[in-house]
C-alpha positions in Angstrom: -24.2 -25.5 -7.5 -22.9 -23.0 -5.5 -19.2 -21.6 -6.1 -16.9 -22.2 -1.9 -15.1 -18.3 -1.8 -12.5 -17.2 -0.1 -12.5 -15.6 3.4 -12.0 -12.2 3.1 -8.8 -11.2 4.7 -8.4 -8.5 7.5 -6.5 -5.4 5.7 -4.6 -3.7 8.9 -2.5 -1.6 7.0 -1.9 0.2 3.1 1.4 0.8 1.7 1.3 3.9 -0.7 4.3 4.3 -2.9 6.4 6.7 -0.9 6.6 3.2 1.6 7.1 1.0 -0.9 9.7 2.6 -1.8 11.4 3.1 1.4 11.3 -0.8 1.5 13.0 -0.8 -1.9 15.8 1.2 -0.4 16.0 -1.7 2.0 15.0 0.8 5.0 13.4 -2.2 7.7 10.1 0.2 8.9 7.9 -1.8 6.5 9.6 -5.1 7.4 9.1 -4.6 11.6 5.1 -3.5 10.8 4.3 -6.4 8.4 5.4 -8.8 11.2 4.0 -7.3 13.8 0.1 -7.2 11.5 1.1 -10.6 10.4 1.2 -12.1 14.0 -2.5 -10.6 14.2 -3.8 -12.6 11.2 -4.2 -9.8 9.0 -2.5 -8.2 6.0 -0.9 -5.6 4.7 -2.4 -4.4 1.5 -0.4 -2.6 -1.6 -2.2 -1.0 -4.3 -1.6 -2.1 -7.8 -0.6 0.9 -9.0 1.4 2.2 -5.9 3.8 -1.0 -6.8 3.5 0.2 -10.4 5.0 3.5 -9.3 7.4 2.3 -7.7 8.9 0.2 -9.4 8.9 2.8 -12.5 10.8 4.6 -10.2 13.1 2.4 -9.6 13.9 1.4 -13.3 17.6 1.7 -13.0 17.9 0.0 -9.9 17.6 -3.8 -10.3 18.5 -4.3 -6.3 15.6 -2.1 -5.3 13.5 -3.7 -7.7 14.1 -7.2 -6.7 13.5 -6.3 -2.9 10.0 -5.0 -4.3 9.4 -8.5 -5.8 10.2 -10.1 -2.7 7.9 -7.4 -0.9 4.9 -9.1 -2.4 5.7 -12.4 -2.3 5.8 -12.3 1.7 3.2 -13.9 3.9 1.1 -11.5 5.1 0.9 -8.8 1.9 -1.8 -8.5 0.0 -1.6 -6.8 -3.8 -4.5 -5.4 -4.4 -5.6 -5.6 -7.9 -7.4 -2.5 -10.1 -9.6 -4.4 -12.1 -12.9 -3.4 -13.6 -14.9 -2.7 -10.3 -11.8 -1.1 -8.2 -11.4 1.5 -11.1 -14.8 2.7 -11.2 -14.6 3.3 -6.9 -11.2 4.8 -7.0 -11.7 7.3 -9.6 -13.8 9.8 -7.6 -10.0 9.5 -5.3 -8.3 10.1 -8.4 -10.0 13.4 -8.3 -9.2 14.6 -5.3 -5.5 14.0 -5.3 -5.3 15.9 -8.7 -4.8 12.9 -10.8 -2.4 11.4 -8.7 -3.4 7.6 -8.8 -1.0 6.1 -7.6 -1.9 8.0 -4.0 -5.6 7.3 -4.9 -5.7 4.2 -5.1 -3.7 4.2 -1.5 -6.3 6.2 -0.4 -9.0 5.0 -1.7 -7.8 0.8 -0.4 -7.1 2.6 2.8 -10.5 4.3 3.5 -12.1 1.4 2.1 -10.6 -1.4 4.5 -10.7 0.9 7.8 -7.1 0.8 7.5 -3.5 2.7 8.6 -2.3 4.7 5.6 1.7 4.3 5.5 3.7 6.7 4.2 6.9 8.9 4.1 4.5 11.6 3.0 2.0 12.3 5.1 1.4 16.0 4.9 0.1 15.0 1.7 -3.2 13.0 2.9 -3.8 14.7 5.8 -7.1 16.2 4.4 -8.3 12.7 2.4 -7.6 10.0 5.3 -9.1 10.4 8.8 -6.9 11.5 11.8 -5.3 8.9 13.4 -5.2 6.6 10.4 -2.3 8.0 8.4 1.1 6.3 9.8 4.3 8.1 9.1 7.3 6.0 8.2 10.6 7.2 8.6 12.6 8.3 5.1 14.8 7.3 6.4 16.3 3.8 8.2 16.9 2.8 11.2 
């Protein structure tokens, strides 16, 4: 008997932590994009350990924190999980950002799924994500 699986879902965009963060500081950028991909039917994916990161870094702030666990819990995000399988792709990422996982796993979900790269950073991909994919967001809001 064969096992029904899910349909795999359309990956639009990739949060790295620099974004995640600028949601965590309750900047709206993020909030605008995610509806906009949403009404599409696809998703807006953030790597496991981008969230990690973030979240580290906001330790001390339980605000920013709890807007990160709303962050995933909205329709249309995907958290994208680094389990046995997503380790073993993303290391060879891991190498070219100098050990910087939490910016290869970014990379690595947005080269995989074909999809935008947001960031606050972006001089700091421009040589590991192909022009016109890497999407600059604001440091600051609106």
């Amino acid at each position: 008997m064969t096992m029904p699986t899910a349909t795999p879902r359309k990956i639009r965009a990739v949060l790295d932590r620099s974004a995640i963060e600028s949601y965590g500081r309750g900047h709206i950028h993020i909030g605008e994009l995610l509806v906009d991909i949403a009404d599409e039917g696809a998703h807006m994916a953030i790597p496991a350990v981008s969230l990690l990161e973030a979240h580290t870094r906001f330790a001390e702030d339980a605000h920013a924190r709890a807007l990160l666990r709303l962050l995933v819990s909205l329709p249309g995000i995907e958290v994208l999980k680094l389990d046995a399988v997503a380790a073993s792709a993303v290391a060879p990422t891991g190498v070219q950002t100098d050990g910087d996982l939490s910016r290869a796993h970014a990379v690595w979900a947005a080269n995989h799924f074909g999809a935008l790269y947001l960031t606050t950073e972006p001089d700091s991909v421009v040589s590991l994500v192909p022009p016109g994919y890497i999407h600059p967001i604001s440091e600051k809001d609106a």
